[in-house]
C-alpha positions as CSV (number, residue, x, y, z in Angstrom):
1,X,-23.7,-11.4,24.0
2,X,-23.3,-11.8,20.5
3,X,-23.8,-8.8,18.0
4,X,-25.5,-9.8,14.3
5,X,-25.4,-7.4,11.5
6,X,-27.3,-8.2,8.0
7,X,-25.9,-5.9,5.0
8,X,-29.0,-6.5,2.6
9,X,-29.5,-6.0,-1.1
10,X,-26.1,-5.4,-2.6
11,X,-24.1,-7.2,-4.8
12,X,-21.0,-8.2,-3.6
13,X,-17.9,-7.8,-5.8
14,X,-14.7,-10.1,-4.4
15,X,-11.9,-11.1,-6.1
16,X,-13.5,-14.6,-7.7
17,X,-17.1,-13.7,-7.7
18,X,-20.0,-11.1,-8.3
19,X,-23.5,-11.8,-7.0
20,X,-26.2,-10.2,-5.5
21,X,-26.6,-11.6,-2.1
22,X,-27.3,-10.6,1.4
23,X,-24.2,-11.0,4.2
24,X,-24.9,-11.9,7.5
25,X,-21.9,-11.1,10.4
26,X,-21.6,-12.2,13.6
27,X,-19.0,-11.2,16.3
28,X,-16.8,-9.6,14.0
29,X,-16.8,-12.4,11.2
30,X,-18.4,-13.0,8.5
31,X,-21.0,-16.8,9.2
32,X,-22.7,-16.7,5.8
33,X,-24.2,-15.1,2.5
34,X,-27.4,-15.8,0.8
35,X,-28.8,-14.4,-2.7
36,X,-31.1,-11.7,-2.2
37,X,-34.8,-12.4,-1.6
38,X,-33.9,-15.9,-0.9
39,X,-36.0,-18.1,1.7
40,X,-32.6,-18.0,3.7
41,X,-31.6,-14.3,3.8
42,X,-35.1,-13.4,4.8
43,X,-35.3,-15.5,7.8
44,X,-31.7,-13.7,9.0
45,X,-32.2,-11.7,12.1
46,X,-29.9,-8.9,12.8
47,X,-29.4,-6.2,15.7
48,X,-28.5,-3.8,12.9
49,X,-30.0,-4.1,9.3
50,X,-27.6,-1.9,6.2
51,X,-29.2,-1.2,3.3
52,X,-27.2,-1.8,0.3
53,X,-29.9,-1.7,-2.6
54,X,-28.2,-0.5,-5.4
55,X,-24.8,-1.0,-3.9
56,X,-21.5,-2.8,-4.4
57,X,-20.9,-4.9,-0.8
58,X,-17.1,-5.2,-1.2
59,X,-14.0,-6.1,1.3
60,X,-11.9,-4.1,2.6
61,X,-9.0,-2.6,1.1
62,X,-5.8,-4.2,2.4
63,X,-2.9,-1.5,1.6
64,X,0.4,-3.3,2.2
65,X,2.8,-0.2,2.0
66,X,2.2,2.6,4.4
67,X,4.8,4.6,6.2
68,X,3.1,6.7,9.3
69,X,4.9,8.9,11.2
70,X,8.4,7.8,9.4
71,X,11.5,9.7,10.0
72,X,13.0,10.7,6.6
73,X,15.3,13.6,6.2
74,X,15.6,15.2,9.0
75,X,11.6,15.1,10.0
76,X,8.4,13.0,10.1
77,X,5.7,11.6,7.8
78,X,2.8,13.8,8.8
79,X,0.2,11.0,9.5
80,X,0.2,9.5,12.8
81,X,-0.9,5.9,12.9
82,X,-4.4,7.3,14.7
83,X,-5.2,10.3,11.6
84,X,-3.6,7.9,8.8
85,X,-5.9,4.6,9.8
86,X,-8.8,7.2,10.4
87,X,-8.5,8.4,6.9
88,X,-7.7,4.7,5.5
89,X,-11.1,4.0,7.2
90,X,-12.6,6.9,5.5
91,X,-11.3,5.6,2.0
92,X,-12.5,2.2,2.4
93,X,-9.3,0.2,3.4
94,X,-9.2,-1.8,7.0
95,X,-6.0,-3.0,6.9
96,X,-2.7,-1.5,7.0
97,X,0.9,-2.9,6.9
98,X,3.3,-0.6,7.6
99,X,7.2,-0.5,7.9
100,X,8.5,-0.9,11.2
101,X,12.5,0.2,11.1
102,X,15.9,-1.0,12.1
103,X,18.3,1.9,12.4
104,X,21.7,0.9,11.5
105,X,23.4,-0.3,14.9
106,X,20.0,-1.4,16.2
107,X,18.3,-4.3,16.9
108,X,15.4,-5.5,14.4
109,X,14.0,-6.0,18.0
110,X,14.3,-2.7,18.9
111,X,13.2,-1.3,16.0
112,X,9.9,-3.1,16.2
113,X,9.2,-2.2,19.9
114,X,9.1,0.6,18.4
115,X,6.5,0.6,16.2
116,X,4.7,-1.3,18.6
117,X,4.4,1.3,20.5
118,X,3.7,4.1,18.0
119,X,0.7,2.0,16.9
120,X,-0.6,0.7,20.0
121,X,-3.8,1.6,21.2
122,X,-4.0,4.2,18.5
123,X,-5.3,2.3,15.3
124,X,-8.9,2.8,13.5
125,X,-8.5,-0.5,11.5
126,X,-6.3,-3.7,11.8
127,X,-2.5,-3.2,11.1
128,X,0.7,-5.8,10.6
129,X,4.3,-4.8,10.1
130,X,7.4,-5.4,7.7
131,X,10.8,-5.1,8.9
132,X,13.4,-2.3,7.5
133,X,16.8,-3.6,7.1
134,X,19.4,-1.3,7.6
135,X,22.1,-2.9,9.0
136,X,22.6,-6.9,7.5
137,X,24.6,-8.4,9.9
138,X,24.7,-11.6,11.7
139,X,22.8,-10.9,14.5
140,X,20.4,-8.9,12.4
141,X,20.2,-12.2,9.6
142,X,19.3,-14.3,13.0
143,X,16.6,-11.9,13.8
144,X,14.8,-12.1,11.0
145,X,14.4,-15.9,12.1
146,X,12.3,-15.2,15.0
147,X,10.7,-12.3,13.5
148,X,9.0,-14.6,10.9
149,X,7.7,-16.9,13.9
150,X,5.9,-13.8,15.4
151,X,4.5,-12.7,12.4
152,X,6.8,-10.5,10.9
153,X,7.1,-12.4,7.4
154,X,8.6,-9.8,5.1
155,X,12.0,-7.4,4.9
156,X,12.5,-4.4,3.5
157,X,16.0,-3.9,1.9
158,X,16.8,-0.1,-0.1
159,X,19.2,-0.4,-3.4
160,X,18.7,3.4,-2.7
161,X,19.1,6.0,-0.2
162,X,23.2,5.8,0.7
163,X,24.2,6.3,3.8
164,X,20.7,6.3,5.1
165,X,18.8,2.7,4.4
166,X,21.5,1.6,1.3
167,X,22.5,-2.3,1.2
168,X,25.0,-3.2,-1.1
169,X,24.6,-6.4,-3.0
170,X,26.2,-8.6,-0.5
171,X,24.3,-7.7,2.0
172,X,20.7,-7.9,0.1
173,X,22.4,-11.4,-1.3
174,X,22.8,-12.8,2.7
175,X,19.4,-11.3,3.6
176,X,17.7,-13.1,0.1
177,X,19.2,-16.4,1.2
178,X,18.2,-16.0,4.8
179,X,14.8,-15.5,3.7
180,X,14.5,-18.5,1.5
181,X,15.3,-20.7,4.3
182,X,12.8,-19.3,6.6
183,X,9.6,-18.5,4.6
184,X,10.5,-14.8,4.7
185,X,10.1,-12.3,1.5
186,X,12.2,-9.6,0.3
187,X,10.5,-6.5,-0.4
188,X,13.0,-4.3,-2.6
189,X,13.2,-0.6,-3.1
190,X,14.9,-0.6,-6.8
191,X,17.1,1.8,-8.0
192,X,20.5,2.4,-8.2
193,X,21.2,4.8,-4.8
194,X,24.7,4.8,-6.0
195,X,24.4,5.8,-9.6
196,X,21.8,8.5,-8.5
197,X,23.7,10.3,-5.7
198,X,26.4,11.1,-8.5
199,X,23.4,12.7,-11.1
200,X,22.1,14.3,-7.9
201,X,25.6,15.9,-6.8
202,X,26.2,17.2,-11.1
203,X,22.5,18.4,-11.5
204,X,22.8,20.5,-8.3
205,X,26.4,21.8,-9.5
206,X,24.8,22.5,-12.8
207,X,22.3,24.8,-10.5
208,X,19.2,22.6,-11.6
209,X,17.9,22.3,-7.9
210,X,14.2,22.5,-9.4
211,X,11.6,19.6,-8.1
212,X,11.2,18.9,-11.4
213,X,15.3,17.4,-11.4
214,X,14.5,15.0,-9.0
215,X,12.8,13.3,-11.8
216,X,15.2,14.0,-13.9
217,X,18.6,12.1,-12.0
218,X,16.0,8.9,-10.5
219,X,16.7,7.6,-14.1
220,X,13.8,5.2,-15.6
221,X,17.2,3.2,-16.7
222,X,18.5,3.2,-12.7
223,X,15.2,1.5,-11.7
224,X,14.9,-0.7,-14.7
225,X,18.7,-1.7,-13.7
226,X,17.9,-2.1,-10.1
227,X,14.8,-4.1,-11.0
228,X,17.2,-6.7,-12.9
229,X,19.9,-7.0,-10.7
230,X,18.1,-7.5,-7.2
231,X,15.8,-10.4,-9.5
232,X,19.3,-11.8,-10.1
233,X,20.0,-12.3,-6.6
234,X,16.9,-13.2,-5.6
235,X,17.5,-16.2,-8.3
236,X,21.1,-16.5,-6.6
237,X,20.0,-17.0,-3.0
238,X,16.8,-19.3,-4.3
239,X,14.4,-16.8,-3.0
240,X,11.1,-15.1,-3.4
241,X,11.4,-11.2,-4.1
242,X,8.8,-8.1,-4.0
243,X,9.7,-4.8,-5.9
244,X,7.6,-1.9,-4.6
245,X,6.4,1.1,-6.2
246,X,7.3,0.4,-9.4
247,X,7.0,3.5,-11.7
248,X,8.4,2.4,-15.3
249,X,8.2,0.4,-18.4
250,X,11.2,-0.9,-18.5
251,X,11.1,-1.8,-14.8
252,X,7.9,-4.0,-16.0
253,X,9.5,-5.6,-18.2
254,X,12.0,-7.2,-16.2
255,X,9.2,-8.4,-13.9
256,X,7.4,-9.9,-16.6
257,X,10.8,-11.6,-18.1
258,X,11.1,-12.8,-14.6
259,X,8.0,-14.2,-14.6
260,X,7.9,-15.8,-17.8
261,X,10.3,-17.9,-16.4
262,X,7.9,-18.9,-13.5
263,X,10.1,-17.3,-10.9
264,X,8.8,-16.1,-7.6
265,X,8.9,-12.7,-8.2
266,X,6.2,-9.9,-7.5
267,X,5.6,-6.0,-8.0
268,X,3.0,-3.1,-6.8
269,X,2.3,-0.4,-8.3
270,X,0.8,2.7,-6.7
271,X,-2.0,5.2,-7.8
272,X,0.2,8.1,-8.2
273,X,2.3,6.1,-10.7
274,X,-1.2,5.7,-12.3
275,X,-2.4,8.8,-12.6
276,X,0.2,11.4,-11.9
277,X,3.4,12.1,-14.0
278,X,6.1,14.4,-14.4
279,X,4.2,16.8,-15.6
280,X,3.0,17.6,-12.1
281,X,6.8,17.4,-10.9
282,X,7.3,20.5,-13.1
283,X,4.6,22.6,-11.6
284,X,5.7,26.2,-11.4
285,X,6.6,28.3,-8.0
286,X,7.9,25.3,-6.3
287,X,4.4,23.3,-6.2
288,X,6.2,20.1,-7.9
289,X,7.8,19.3,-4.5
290,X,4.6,18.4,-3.7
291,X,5.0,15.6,-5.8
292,X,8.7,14.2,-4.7
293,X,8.3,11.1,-3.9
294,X,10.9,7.8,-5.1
295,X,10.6,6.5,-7.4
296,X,9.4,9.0,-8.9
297,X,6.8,10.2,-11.3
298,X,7.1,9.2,-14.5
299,X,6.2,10.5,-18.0
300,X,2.6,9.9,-18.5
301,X,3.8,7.3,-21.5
302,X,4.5,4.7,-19.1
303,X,1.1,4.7,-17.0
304,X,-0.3,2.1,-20.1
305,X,2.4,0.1,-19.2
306,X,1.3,-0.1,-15.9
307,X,-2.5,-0.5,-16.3
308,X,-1.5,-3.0,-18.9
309,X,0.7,-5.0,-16.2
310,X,-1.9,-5.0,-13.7
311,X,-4.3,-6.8,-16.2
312,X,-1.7,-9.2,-17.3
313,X,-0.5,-10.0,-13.9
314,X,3.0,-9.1,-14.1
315,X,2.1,-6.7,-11.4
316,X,0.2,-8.2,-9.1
317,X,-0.8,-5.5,-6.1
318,X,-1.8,-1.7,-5.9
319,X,-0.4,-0.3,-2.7
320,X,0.2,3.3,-1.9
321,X,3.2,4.1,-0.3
322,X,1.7,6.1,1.9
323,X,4.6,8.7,3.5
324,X,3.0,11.8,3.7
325,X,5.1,15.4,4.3
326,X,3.0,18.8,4.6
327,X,4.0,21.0,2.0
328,X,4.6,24.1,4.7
329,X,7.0,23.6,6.9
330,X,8.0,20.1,5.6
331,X,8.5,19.8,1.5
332,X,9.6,23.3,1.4
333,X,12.7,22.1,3.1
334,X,13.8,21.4,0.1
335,X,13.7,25.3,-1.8
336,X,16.7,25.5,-3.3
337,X,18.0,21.9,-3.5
338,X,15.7,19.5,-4.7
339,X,17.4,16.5,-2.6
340,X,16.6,17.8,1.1
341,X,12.6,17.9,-0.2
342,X,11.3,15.2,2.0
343,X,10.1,11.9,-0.3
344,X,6.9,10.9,0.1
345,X,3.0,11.8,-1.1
346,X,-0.6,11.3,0.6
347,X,-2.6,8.6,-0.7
348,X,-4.3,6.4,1.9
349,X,-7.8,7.6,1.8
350,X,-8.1,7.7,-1.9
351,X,-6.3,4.3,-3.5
352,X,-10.2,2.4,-3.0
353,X,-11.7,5.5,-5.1
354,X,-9.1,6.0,-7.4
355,X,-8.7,2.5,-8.8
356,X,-12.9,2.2,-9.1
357,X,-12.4,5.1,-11.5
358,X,-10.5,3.0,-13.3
359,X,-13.3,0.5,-13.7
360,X,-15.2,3.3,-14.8
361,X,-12.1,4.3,-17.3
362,X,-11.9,0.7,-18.5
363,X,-8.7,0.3,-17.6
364,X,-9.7,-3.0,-15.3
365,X,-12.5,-4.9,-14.1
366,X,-14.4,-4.9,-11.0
367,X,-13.0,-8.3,-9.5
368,X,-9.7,-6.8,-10.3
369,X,-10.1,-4.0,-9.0
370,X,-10.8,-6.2,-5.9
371,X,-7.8,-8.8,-6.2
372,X,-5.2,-6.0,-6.3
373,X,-6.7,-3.8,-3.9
374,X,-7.7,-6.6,-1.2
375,X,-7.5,-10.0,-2.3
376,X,-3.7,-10.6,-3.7
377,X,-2.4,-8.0,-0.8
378,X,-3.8,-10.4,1.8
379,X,-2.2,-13.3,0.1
380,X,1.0,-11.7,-0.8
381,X,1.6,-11.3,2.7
382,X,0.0,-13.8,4.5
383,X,-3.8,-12.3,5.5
384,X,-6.4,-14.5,3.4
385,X,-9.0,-15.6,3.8
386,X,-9.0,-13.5,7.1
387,X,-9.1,-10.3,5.3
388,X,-9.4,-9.3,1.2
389,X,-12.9,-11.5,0.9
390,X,-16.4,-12.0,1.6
391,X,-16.9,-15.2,2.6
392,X,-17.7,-17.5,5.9
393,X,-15.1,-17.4,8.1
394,X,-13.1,-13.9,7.2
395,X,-13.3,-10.9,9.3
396,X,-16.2,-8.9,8.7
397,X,-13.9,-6.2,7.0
398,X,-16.9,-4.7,4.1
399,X,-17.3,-1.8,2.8
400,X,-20.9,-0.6,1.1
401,X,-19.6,1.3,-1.5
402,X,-21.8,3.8,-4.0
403,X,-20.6,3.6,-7.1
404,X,-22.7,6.4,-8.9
405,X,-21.8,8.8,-6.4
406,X,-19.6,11.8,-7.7
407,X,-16.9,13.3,-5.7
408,X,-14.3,15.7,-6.0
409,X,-10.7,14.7,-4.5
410,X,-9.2,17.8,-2.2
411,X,-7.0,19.3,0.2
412,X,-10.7,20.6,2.1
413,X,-12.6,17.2,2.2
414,X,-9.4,14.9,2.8
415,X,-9.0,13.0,6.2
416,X,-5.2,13.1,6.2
417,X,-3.2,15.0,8.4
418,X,-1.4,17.0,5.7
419,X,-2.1,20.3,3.7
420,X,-2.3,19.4,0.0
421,X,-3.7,17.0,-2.3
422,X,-1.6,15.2,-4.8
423,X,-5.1,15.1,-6.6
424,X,-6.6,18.6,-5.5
425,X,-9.5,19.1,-8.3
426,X,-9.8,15.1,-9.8
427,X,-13.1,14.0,-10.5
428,X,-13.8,10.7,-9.7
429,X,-17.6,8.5,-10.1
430,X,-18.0,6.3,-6.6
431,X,-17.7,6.7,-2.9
432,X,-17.4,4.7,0.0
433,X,-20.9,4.8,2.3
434,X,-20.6,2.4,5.2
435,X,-17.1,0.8,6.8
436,X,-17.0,-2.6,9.2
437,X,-14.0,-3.3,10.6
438,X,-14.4,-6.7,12.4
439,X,-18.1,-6.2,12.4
440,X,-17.8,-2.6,13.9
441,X,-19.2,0.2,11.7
442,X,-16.5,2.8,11.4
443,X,-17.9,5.0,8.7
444,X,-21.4,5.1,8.7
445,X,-23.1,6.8,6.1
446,X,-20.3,9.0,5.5
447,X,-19.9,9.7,9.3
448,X,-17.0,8.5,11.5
449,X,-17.9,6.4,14.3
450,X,-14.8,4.7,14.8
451,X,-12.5,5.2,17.5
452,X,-8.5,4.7,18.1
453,X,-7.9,1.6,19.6
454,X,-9.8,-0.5,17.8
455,X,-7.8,-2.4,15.4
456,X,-5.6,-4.8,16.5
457,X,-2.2,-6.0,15.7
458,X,-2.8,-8.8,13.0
459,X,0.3,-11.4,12.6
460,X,0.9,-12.8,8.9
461,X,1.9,-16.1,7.5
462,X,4.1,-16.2,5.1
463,X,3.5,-15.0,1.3
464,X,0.3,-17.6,0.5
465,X,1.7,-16.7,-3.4
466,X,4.7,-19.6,-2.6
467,X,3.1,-22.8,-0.7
C-alpha cells in the first residue's frame, strides 16, 4: 500500500531554485511540487499533511566526510554509526559517507566488510563509503577496480600520519593513475606527515607539549605544500583529485591556481575551519585538546579566505570530518604530550545550523548554502539527483527547517555521543523542525521517531563533477 505525504506551504530552497510550493511524496520519493494555493497542490491527497507555513522546505544535508567509530591512536571515535546518524538526523543531514579502512597488510576487501558490518542494521539515515588506502600495492591498486563497480568510487590517501596511514609520493602517484583509468577520485589528506613528525619530535624536546603546539608544528606552509604537490601528481597521473578539510589561505590558493587552469581538482572545507581558530587551541587548563583535530585550527585571519572560496567556488563542498573523541577518558590521553591527544572534533548534528547562520552573517546565500551542504556533495560523489534536491524523482530526503528559531549550541542539548561541544555557548538563528528520510519522518517536530536500521547502504557513481 502506498504511503503519500504533502509538506504544504513552505518555500523550498535547493541548490538552483527558491519558490514557494507544496511537495507531494510518495513511497519514499519525491512524484511532484506545485506552487502554493495552486488548483494542483490543493487537489493532492496525503495520509500525512506537514505544515510548513513560514518555513524553508529544504533537502537533506549530504555530509561526505564522517569517521564513526574510527580507531585512531590507540582508541575509538566516540559515535557509533547508530548515535552519530541519530544525531546527523537531528541536525538535518540524511546522508552520510563515511571512511571504511584498509589496514596496512589488509585487503581493501577486508577492510570494507568491515564497515559493512559496523553500519549494518544500525543506521538512522542513508550511508555510502570511501575507501582508506593504507597499503598501495598491486593487489590493493586491483582492488580498487572492483570496488568502483560496487559503488565504492572514491580513495582516501594521507600525505600525513607516518607509520600509521602515510603514502609516499609513489604510491599516491600509482593510486592517482589507477584512478583515472577507472572513474575513481582521490580524496587527499594534505600536509606534509614527514616535515611535521620532525617539528612534533623538537617542540616536545623544547617541553612545549601544550594543545595549543599542535597548531603550532601542522604548519599553514606544510599544508599549503602538501596541497601543491599531491595537485601535481594528480596532473602527472591525468586524474581527478579531492583535498579535504582544508584549513588555510595559502592552501586555497593553490586550489584556485589549479583551477584557473580548468583542472579537475576539488576541496571542502569544514565548519570548525569556519568558525573556530587557534584561539580556542590555546584554551587554558588543557581545554584546547578539545579542539585537536588535523589540520588544524587556524588563526581566525584565514576563515575570510575560506568564506570567500566557498562563494567563488574554489571550494566547492562543506563537510565535517566528523571523528569525535570524549574529552574524559579520551583527549586527555594526550596531558603532557600534545601528539598522543586523539584528532578529531564533533560536528555532525550542527554543520546544517551552522552554515544557515552564515546566511544570516552574510557570508553566503541560501541556494549556496544548499549546493555545498547537499547539492555539490551528492554530485561530487556520485548521489544526484537521488539525494541533495527537491525534485520528481529524488528520494524524499527534506527537511522543514525554522529559520527564526533561536538556539543555543551545547554539550546538554547535543545528540552526539561525546561530552563537550566544540561550540558550547554559540548562538545561532534557525533550527531544523521536521526530518524525511526516504519519506519516513525521523524528527518530527523536534521529536525523534526514527529508528536504527532504517537507512540503507546507498552505492555511488562516480564524481558527476567529471562526465
Amino acid at each position: 500500500m502506498s504511503k503519500r505525504t504533502l509538506v504544504r506551504g513552505g518555500l523550498v530552497i535547493t541548490a538552483a531554485d527558491e519558490v514557494h510550493a507544496d511537495v507531494l511524496t510518495e513511497d519514499g520519493r519525491v512524484v511532484a511540487l506545485a506552487a502554493n494555493g495552486s488548483d494542483v497542490a490543493a487537489s493532492w491527497t496525503a495520509d500525512r499533511v506537514i505544515d510548513a507555513t513560514g518555513k524553508y522546505v529544504i533537502p537533506g544535508g549530504v555530509d561526505g566526510h564522517t569517521h564513526m567509530e574510527m580507531p585512531f591512536g590507540g582508541t575509538f571515535a566516540a559515535d557509533t554509526f547508530e548515535t552519530g546518524t541519530r544525531a546527523a538526523a537531528w541536525g538535518g543531514t540524511t546522508t552520510i559517507v563515511d571512511f571504511a579502512i584498509q589496514s596496512p597488510g589488509q585487503a581493501l576487501r577486508e577492510g570494507l566488510d568491515a564497515w559493512y558490518a559496523k553500519a549494518d542494521g544500525n543506521c538512522a539515515i542513508d550511508y555510502g563509503f570511501h575507501m582508506i588506502l593504507a597499503d598501495v600495492n598491486e593487489d590493493s591498486l586491483k582492488e580498487m577496480d572492483l570496488l568502483v563497480q560496487e559503488g565504492i568510487t572514491s580513495f582516501k590517501l594521507f600525505m600525513a600520519y607516518p607509520g600509521v596511514f602515510y603514502s609516499d609520493d609513489g604510491k599516491i602517484l600509482r593510486a592517482m593513475q589507477r584512478a583515472s583509468h577507472n572513474g575513481g577520485l582521490i580524496m587527499m589528506h594534505a600536509e606534509n606527515g614527514i616535515a611535521i613528525d620532525v617539528l612534533v619530535e623538537q617542540a616536545l624536546a623544547a617541553g612545549r607539549t601544550d594543545p595549543r603546539h599542535h597548531g603550532e608544528v601542522r604548519k599553514v606552509l606544510l599544508e599549503a605544500e602538501a596541497t601543491h604537490r599531491a595537485i601535481q601528481l594528480a596532473r602527472v597521473a591525468d586524474a581527478p583529485l579531492y583535498v579535504v578539510h582544508v584549513s588555510a589561505e595559502e592552501a586555497v590558493a593553490e586550489l584556485a591556481a589549479a583551477r584557473d587552469k580548468g583542472l579537475p581538482v576539488f576541496g571542502e572545507t569544514c565548519p570548525q575551519y569556519l568558525f573556530l581558530s587557534t584561539d580556542n587551541l590555546a584554551e587554558p587548563d588543557f581545554e584546547g585538546a578539545k579542539y585537536v583535530c588535523s589540520t588544524p585550527l587556524r588563526p581566525r585571519e584565514h576563515q575570510s579566505a575560506l568564506w570567500r572560496g566557498l562563494r567563488t567556488n574554489d571550494l566547492q563542498v562543506v563537510s565535517t570530518d566528523h571523528c569525535p573523541f570524549c574529552f574524559n577518558g579520551q583527549k586527555e590521553m594526550g596531558r603532557g604530550d600534545f601528539s598522543k591527544i586523539p584528532n578529531g572534533l564533533p560536528g555532525v548534528e550542527h554543520r546544517m545550523d551552522l552554515l544557515h547562520q552564515a546566511v544570516v552573517d552574510g557570508h553566503i546565500t541560501r541556494r549556496r548554502w544548499i549546493e555545498i551542504a547537499c547539492a555539490s556533495p551528492a554530485r561530487m560523489f556520485g548521489l544526484y539527483p537521488k539525494k541533495g534536491t527537491i525534485a520528481p524523482g529524488a528520494d524524499a530526503d527534506i527537511v522543514i527547517y525554522d529559520p527564526n528559531a533561536e538556539q543555543t549550541l551545547s554539550a546538554q542539548t547535543h545528540h552526539m555521543d561525546v561530552d563537550y561541544s566544540v561550540y558550547e555557548g554559540k548562538r545561532i538563528t534557525g533550527q531544523v523542525e521536521t526530518v524525511l528520510s526516504r519519506g519516513e519522518v525521523v524528527i518530527d517536530g523536534r521529536k525523534y521517531t526514527g529508528r536504527p536500521g532504517h537507512g540503507s547502504y546507498t552505492p555511488r557513481s562516480t564524481c558527476q563533477y567529471l562526465t
